[in-house]
C-alpha positions in Angstrom: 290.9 41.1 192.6 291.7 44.2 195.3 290.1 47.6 195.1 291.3 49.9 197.7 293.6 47.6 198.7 291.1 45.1 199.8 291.2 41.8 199.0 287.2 41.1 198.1 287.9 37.5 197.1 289.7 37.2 200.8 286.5 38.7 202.5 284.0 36.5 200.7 285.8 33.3 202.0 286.1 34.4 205.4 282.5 35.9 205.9 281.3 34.5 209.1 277.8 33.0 207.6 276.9 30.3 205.4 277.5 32.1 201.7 277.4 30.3 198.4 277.1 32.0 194.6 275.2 30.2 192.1 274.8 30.9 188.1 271.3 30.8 186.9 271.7 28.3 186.0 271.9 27.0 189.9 275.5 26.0 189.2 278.0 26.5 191.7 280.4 29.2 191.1 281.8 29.7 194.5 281.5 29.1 198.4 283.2 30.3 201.4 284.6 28.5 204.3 281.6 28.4 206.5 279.6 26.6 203.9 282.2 24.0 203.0 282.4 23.4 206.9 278.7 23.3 207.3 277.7 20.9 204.3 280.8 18.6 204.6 282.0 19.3 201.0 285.7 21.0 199.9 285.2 23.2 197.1 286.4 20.9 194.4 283.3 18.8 195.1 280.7 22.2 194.5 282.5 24.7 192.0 280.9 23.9 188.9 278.2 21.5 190.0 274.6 21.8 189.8 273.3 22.7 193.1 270.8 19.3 192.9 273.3 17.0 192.0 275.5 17.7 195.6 272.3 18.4 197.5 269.4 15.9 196.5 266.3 15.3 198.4 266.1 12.3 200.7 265.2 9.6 198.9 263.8 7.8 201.8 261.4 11.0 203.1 258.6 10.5 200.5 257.4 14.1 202.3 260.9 15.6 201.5 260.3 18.8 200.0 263.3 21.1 200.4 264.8 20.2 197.6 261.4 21.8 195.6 260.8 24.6 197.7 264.9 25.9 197.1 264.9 25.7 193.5 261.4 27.5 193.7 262.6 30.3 195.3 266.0 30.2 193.4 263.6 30.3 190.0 262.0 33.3 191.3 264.7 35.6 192.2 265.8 34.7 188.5 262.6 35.6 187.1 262.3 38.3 189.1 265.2 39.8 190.2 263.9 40.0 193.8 265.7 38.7 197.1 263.4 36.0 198.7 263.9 34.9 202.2 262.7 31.5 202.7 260.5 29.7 205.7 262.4 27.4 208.0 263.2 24.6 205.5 264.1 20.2 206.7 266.5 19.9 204.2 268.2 16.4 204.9 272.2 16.5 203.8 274.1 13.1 202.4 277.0 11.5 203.8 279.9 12.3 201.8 281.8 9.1 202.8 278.2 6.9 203.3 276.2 7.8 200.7 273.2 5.7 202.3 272.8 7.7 205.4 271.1 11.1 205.5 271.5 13.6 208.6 268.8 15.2 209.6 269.4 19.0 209.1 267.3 22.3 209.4 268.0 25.5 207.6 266.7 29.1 207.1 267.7 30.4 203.3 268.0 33.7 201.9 268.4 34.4 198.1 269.4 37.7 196.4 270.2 37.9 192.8 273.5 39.8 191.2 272.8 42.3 188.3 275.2 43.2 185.4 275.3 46.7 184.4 271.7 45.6 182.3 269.9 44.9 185.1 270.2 41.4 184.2 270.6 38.8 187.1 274.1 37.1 186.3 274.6 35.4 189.8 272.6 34.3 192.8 273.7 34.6 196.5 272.6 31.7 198.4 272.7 32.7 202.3 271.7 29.9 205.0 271.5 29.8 208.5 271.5 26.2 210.0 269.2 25.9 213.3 269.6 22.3 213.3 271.3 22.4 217.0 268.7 24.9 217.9 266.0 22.4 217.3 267.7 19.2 218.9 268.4 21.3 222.0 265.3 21.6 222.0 264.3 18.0 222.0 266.9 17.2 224.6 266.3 18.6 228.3 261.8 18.4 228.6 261.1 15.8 226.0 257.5 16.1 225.2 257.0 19.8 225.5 260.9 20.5 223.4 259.0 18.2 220.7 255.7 20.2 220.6 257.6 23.6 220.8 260.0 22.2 217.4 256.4 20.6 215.5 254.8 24.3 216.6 258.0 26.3 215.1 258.1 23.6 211.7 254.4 24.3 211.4 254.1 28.0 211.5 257.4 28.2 209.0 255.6 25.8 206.5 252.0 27.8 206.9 253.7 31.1 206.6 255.2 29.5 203.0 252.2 28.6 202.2 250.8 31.7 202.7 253.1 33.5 200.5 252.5 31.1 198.0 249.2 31.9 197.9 249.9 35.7 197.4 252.2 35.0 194.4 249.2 32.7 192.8 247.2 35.5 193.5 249.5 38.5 192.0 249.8 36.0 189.5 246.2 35.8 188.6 246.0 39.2 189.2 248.7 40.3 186.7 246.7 37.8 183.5 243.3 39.9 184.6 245.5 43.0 184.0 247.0 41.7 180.4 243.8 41.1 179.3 242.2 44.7 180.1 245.0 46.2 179.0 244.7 44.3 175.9 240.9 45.0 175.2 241.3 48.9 176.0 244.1 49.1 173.2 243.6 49.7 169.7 243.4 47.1 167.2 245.9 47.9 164.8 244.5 49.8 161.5 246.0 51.7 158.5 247.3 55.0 159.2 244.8 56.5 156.5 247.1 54.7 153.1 249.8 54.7 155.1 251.9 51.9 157.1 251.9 51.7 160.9 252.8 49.3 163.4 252.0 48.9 167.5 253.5 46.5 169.9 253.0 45.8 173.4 255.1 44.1 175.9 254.4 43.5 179.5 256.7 43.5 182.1 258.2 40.2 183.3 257.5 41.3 187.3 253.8 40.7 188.0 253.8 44.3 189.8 255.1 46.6 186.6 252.4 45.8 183.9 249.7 47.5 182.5 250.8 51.5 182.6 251.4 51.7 178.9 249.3 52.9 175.9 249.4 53.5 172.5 246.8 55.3 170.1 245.9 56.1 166.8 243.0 58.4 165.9 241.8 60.1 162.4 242.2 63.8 161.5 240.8 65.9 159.2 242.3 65.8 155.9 245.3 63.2 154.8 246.2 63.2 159.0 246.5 61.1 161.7 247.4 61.7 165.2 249.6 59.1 166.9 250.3 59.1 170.9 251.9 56.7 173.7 251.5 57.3 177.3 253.0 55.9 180.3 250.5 55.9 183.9 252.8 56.0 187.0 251.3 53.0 188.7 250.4 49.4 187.8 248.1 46.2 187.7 244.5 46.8 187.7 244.3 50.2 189.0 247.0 51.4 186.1 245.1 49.4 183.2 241.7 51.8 184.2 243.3 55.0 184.5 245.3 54.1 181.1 242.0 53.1 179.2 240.1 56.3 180.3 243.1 58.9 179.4 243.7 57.0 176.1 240.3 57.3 175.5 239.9 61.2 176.7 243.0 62.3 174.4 242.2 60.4 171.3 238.1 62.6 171.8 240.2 66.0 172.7 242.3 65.6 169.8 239.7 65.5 167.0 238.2 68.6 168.4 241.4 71.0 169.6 243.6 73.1 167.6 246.9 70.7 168.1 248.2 68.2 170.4 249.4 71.0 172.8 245.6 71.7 173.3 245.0 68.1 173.6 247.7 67.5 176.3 245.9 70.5 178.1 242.6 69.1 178.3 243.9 65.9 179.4 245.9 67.4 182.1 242.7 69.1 183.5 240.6 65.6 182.8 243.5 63.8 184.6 243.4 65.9 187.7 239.8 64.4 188.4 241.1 60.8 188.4 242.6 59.4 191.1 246.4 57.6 190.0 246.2 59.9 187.0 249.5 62.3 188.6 252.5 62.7 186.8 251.3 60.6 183.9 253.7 61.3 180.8 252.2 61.5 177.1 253.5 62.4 173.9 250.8 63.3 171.0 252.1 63.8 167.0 249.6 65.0 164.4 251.5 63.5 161.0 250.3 65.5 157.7 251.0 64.3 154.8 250.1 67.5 152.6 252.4 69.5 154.6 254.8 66.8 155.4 255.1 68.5 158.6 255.1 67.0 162.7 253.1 68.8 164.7 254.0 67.6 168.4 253.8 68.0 172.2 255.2 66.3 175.0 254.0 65.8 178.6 257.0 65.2 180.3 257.5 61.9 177.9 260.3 60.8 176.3 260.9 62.3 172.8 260.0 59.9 169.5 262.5 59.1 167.4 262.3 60.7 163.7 264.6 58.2 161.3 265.6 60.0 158.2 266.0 58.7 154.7 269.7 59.1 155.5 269.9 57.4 158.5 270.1 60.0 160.9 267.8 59.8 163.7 266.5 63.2 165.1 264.7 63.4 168.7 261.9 65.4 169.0 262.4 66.9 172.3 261.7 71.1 171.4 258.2 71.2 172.6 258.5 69.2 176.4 256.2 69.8 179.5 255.8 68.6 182.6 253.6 65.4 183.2 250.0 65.6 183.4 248.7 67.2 187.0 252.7 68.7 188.0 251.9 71.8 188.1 249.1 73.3 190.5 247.7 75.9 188.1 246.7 75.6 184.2 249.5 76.9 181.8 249.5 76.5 178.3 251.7 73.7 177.4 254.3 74.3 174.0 254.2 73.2 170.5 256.6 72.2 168.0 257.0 71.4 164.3 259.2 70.0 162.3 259.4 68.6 158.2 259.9 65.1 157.1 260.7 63.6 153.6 258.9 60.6 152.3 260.2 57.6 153.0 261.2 58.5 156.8 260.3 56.8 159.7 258.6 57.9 163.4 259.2 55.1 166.3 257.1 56.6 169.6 257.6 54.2 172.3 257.8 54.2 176.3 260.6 54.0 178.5 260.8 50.0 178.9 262.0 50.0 175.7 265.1 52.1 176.6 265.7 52.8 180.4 268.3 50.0 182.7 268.8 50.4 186.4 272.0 52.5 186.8 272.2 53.7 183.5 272.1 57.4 182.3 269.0 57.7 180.3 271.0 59.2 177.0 272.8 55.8 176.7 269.4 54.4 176.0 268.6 57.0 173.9 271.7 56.0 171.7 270.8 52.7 171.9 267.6 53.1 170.1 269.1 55.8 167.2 272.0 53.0 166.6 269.1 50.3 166.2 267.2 52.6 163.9 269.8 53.5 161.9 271.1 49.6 161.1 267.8 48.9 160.3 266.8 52.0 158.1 264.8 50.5 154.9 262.7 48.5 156.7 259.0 48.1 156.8 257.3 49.6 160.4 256.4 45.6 161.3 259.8 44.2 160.5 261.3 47.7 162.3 259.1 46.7 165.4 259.9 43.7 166.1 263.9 44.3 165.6 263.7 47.0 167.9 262.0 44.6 170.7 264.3 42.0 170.1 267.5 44.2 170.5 266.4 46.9 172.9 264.3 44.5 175.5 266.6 42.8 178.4 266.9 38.5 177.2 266.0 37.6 180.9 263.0 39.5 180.5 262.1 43.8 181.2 261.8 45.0 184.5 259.0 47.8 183.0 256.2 47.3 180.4 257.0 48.7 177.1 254.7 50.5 174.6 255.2 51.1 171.5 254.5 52.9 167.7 256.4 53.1 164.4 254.4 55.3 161.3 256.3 54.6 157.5 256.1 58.4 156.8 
């Protein structure tokens, strides 16, 4: 194709380095002319063929590990939609036309993942950089000393990958310590009074982006509830601490203050005396069933969703703030109400649920009413988990996601 004239598929075949794109699949959807002349293949023997099947390991190295340490790397930028530049890798290449002889080879990869429009990694660019001459002109002109510089080099590239393997077992560990908090701090689900109610929480596929989300439920006086989610700015550990103690702090100041505005005020002064508390966004509902009447305020959060008996789904955005700690001085933050009929349905949720790289946020926001509305009717647990299942990215959400539906 040609935008501007240019011919892109041109430029990708006549890039100077070693370029191939890969599905995730690690199939072979392209390569351009530097890569066919480096590995010896044409591009009928690649397009369409799993990366593993043209580039085995050496069968005769039993310490042969590039083959492992590529698709590792490949199966992380997948996972994680991050670009991952590899250690100096011996990654031995077959003879086309003698399949029993292997050439030595020695490569330094780069991988970057393609998104779609979603945010979803569609493709994988697979950059190399060969430095096999480098290292046998090395060898060649002061023997011994050309061998210990080229075992030096191979050994500080394999400790530095090892290194960074440790830090992702680490972040790994890390992130399950997280889950777990996160998951002790939160409410167990309970009846909203008689009424139906549902919570979900999902975590965020990248070991960095979990643990800022809460939900809560806390009894009123009288036939009411008050229902809240909030979203802390940062993550891990440090995010799962500063979530449990404002969750905590809003669900006391609401069964003592006039309405959630008042809450949302005391936790904005409570926030400013912990530290990664800033620009925290909240959202607190009383429901009352004798009046049949939201009372709500917003800090700075996204607005719930009211679905009505008809299938029209109204945001409650008339009563918005900014996050907890913005502003340098105490103001009184707004308040708004509005009616529901029986039978209606209130989704509070965080922005995981609805928010994709380079996307304007009222897509998203369309997104969820459209879900609602097909699936008006349903119970709060079957509404939940419909919602997950169409809203959430399939290859996994790039933010955790909180979040609340009330049968009003």
């Amino acid at each position: 194709m040609t935008e501007a004239g240019i011919d892109y598929a041109a430029v990708f075949r006549a890039l100077p380095g070693i370029v191939a794109l890969l599905t995730p699949d690690l199939v072979y959807v392209d390569a351009n002319d530097e890569f066919l002349r480096m590995s010896g293949r044409t591009r009928e023997q690649l397009i369409g063929q799993y990366l593993f099947d043209v580039f085995p390991d050496n069968p005769a190295d039993g310490a042969a590990t590039g083959m492992r340490n590529l698709e590792a790397s490949l199966r992380r930028v997948v996972a994680d939609g991050e670009r991952d530049a590899m250690a100096l890798q011996r990654y031995d290449v077959q003879s086309v036309d003698r399949p029993d002889v292997w050439e030595e080879r020695y490569w330094s990869p780069v991988n970057v993942p393609v998104r779609d429009a979603e945010g979803r990694v569609v493709l994988l660019v697979h950059r190399v950089e060969e430095v096999t001459e480098l290292i046998r002109a090395e060898r060649a002109p002061e023997g011994s000393r050309a061998r210990v510089l080229e075992a030096e080099l191979y050994t500080r590239a394999r400790e530095l990958q090892d290194v960074n393997e440790r830090l992702r077992r680490a972040n790994a560990r890390a992130r399950e310590v997280a889950l777990v908090l996160q998951k002790a701090m939160l409410p167990d689900l309970r009846e909203a009074g008689h009424h139906r109610a549902a919570v979900r929480y999902r975590p965020a596929t990248d070991a960095l982006n979990v643990c800022g989300d809460w939900y809560d439920l806390v009894d009123l006086p009288g036939d009411r509830i008050g229902v809240a989610v909030g979203d802390v700015v940062g993550h891990g550990l440090e995010a799962a601490g500063v979530m449990g103690q404002l969750r905590s702090a809003l669900s006391a100041a609401s069964l003592v203050s006039r309405g959630p505005a008042q809450a949302l005020e005391v936790l904005g002064l409570y926030a400013r005396s912990i530290e990664g508390a800033e620009s925290t966004t909240a959202v607190q509902i009383h429901i009352d069933w004798e009046t049949r009447t939201l009372v709500y305020s917003s800090a700075g959060h996204l607005p719930p969703a009211l679905l009505h008996t008809d299938g029209s789904v109204e945001f409650l955005d008339q009563a918005t703030d900014p996050p907890l700690g913005a502003r340098p001085e105490h103001v009184s933050r707004p308040q708004a109400t509005t009616p529901f009929t029986e039978g209606a349905i209130l989704a509070l949720y965080t922005d995981g649920l609805i928010e994709r790289r380079h996307e304007d946020i009222d897509v998203g926001l369309r997104r969820l009413a459209d879900s609602l509305t097909r699936h008006r009717g349903d119970d709060p647990e079957t509404l939940a988990d419909a919602l997950l299942l169409e809203l959430l990215p399939a290859d996994g959400a790039t933010d955790d996601t909180a979040l609340l539906v009330v049968g009003l």
